[in-house]
N, C-alpha and C positions, 0 to 999 in steps of 0.2 A: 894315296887314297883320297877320294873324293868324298864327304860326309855334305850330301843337300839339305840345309837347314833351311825351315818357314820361315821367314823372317814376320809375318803378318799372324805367327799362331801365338796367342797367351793374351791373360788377362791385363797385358804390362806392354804388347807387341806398338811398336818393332823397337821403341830404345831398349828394355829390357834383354831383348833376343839379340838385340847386335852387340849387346856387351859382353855376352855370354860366348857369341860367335870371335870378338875378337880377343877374348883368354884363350878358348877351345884352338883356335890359330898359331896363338904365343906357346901355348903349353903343350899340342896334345900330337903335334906332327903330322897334320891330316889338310887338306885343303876345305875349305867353306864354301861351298856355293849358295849367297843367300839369294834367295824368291820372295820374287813382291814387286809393288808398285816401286819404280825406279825413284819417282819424284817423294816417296815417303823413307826410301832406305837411307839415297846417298845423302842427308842432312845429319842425319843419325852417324853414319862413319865418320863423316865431316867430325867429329865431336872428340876421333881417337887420330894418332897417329898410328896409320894403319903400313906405312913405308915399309916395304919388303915380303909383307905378310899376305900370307897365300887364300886370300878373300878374291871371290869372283863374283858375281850380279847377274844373276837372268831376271827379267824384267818378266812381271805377271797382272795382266788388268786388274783383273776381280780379285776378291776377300770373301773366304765363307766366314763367313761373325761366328763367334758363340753359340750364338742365340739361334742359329738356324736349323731347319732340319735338313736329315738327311740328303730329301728332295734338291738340296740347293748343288749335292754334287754333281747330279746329274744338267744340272743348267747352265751350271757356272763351270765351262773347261777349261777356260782361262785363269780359271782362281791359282793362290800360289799353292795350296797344296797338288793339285791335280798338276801342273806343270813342275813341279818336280817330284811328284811321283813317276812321272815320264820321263823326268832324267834319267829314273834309276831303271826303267825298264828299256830305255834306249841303250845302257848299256853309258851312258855318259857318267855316272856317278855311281858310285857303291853304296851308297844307302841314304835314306829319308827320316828325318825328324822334325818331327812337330809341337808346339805344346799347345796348338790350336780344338779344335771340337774335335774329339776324340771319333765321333760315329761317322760325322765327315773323313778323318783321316782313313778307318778301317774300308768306308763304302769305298773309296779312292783306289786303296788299295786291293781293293776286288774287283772295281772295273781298268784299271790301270797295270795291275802288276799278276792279277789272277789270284787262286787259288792251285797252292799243291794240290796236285792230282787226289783225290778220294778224302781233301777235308772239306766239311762239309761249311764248317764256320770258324773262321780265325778266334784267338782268344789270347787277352792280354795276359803275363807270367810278368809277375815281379819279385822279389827275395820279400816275404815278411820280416819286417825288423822284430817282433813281438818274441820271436823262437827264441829256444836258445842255440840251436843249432841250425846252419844255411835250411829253409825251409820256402819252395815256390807255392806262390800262391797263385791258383789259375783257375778262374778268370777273373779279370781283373776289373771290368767293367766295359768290356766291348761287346756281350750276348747279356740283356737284360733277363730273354725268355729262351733257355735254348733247352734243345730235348734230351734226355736219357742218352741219348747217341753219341749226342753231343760233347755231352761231361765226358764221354767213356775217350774220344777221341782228346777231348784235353788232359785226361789224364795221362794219355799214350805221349803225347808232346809235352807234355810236363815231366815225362818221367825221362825220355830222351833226352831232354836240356837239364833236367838233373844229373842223368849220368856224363854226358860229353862236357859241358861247361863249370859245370858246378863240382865235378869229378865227386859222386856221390854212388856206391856200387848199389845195385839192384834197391832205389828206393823204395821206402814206402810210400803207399799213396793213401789216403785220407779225403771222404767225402765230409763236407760239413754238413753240421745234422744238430737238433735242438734235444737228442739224445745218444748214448752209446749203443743202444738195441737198435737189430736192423730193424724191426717196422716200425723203428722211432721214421722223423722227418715229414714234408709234404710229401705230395706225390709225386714229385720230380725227383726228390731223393729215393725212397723208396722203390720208383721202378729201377732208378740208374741202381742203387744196392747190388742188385745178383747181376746185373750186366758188369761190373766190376770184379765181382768175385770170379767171374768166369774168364774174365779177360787174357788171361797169363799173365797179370802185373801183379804186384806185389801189395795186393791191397789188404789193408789193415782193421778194414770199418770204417765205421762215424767216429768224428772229431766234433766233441761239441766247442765253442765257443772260447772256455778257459783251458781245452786241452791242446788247443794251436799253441799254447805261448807255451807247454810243458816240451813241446820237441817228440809229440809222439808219430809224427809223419816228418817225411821229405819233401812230400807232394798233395799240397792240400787244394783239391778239386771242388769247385761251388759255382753256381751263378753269377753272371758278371755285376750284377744289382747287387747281393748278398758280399761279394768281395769288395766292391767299391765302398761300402757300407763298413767293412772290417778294416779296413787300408785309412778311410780316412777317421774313426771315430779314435783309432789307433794314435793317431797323429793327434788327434786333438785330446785325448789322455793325457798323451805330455803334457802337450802345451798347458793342459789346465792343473796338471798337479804342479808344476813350476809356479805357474801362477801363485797356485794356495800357497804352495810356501813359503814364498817371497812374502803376498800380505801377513800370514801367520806369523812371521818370525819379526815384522817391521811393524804392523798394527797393534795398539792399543801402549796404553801408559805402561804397562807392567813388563810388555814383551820388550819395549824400548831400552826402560830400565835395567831388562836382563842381560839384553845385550851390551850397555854399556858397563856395567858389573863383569862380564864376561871379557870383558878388550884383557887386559892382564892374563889371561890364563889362555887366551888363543894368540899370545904375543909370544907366552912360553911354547905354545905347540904351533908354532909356524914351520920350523923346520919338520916335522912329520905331518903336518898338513898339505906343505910342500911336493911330500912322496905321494898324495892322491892326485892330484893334478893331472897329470895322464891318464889316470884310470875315469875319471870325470870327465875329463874330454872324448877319449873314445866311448866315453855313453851316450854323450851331446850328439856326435857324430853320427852312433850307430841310428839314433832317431831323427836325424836331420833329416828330412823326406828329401831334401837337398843335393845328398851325398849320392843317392839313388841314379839322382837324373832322370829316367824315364823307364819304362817297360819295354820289352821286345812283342811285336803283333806277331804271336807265329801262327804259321801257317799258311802265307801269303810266299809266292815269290821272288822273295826279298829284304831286306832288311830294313825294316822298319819301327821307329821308337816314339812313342808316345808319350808325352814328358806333364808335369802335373799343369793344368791349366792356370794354377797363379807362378808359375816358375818366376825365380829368381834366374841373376847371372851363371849365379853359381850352379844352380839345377841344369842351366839352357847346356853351359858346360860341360856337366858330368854325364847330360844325357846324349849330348856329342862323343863323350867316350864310350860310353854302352854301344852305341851303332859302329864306333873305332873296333872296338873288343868282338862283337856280333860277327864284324865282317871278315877280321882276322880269323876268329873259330872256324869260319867258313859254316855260318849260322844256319841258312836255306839249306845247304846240301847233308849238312848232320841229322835234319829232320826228315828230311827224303830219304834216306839212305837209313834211317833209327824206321822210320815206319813201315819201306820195304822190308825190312828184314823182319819185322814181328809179320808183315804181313803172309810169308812162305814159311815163318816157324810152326 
């Protein structure tokens, strides 16, 4: 399997990406094709021993920045995302990751690889880690502004990749909404509301905000703006209750005090603080945005993974696995094949 990774996408690109590309190498039994400027990659490898390891090089003039708009996909063909998005629709590599400008990647992916027949706009799905049970969240930040029609269609493809990947039977699906009552919501919710209920999916209603993290959907359907919004304020939750309790327990004369007073009686309970240690890591773990790697773009012709724009190693990594695991499921054709058949039901 061929996994074409951006070497020139993240806020960290390209040593960041080529560390990540050469674990994903060692670890994950996939071949690397990194893209980009030749004279900014190979200095960067230079840095590993890379001997025996299944990295290969196509060379790509241009970089779409960050900072750019859309516009620049269509200018820039030579950029690295656009030439290996070309790999994969040449039929040279099995799938595409990036953790470059996400609206870049997706527009790439529209004029490169197309759209499945009758969608109308791709949208990103990612597992919420907030749930307590596997729960997709779609969209993820690739439709800022999309219509009624729209949600009802990522609902359909959320509910798909719930059932074939996630092996979740007839989920439910959940629109987010600032109440539980259908005429709560904008009016993007409110129109999408009865186009849901009529759908034949399994829709449950509105999901307000605190009811994602109860596990009352499978498939929680929203604007890509409003998901992007949940995904990273999520992330930064952690980060900041860790925070607090770190200076809480480490600040001031008294809290120091307690804890030195304390050393004696966490010296006797070492051995059953010992037995948390696993349960504590897989918590770190479940909220490492890290662990994730990246989202699948469905809906496009191909396998495509969008990975979080400051990716670490470890993210470029696992988001190399998602595109491994994608292409194995036989990603593209599950949704073609989930949306033909609701489509003659």
């Amino acid at each position: 399997m061929k996994i074409v990774l951006d070497a020139m996408g993240g806020d960290h690109a390209p040593g960041v990406v080529i560390d990540g590309a050469v674990q994903a190498a060692r670890e994950l039994g996939v071949e690397i094709v990194l893209v980009g400027p030749e004279s900014k990659i190979q200095p960067e490898l230079a840095r590993h021993d890379t001997a025996g390891l299944p990295i290969s090089l196509v060379h790509a003039d241009q970089v779409i920045e960050m900072d750019e708009h859309v516009d620049a996909v269509k200018r820039k063909r030579d950029a690295s995302i656009r030439v290996g998005m070309r790999l994969v629709h040449d039929g040279k590599a099995d799938a595409f990751v990036s953790a470059g400008n996400s609206g870049a990647v997706m527009a790439s992916a529209i004029f490169d690889l197309r759209r499945i027949r009758g969608i109308k706009r791709p949208a990103l799905a990612v597992v919420y880690p907030g749930s307590p049970t596997p729960a997709l969240l779609i969209d993820n930040g690739a439709n800022t502004d999309p219509t009624p029609e729209n949600l009802v269609q990522f609902a359909q493809m959320g509910t798909i990749y719930a059932e074939k990947l996630l092996a979740i039977k007839n989920p439910r699906v959940a629109i987010v909404s600032n109440g539980e009552e259908a005429d709560k919501g904008n009016q993007l919710v409110r129109e999408t509301f009865p186009l849901l209920q009529s759908s034949g999916l399994n829709f449950v209603g509105n999901a307000e905000g605190k009811d994602v993290t109860k596990g009352i959907a499978d498939v929680i359907v929203t604007d890509g703006f409003t998901g992007n919004v949940m995904i990273k304020l999520s992330e930064g939750l952690v980060s900041f209750l860790a925070r607090l309790l770190r200076a809480e327990l480490t600040g001031g004369l008294l809290n120091k005090l307690a804890l030195v007073m304390m050393i004696p009686a966490l010296i006797l309970a070492l051995p059953g603080a010992l037995l948390l240690i696993p349960t504590l890591l897989r918590l770190a773990k479940r909220f490492d945005y890290a662990e994730y790697g990246g989202a699948p773009l469905l809906g496009v012709n191909g396998v495509v993974i969008i990975a979080h724009g400051r990716s670490n190693a470890k993210a470029i990594k696992n988001a190399v696995r998602v595109a491994r695991d994608s292409v194995t499921a036989g990603l593209v054709d599950v949704i073609k094949q989930g949306l033909s058949t609701r489509a003659s039901s």
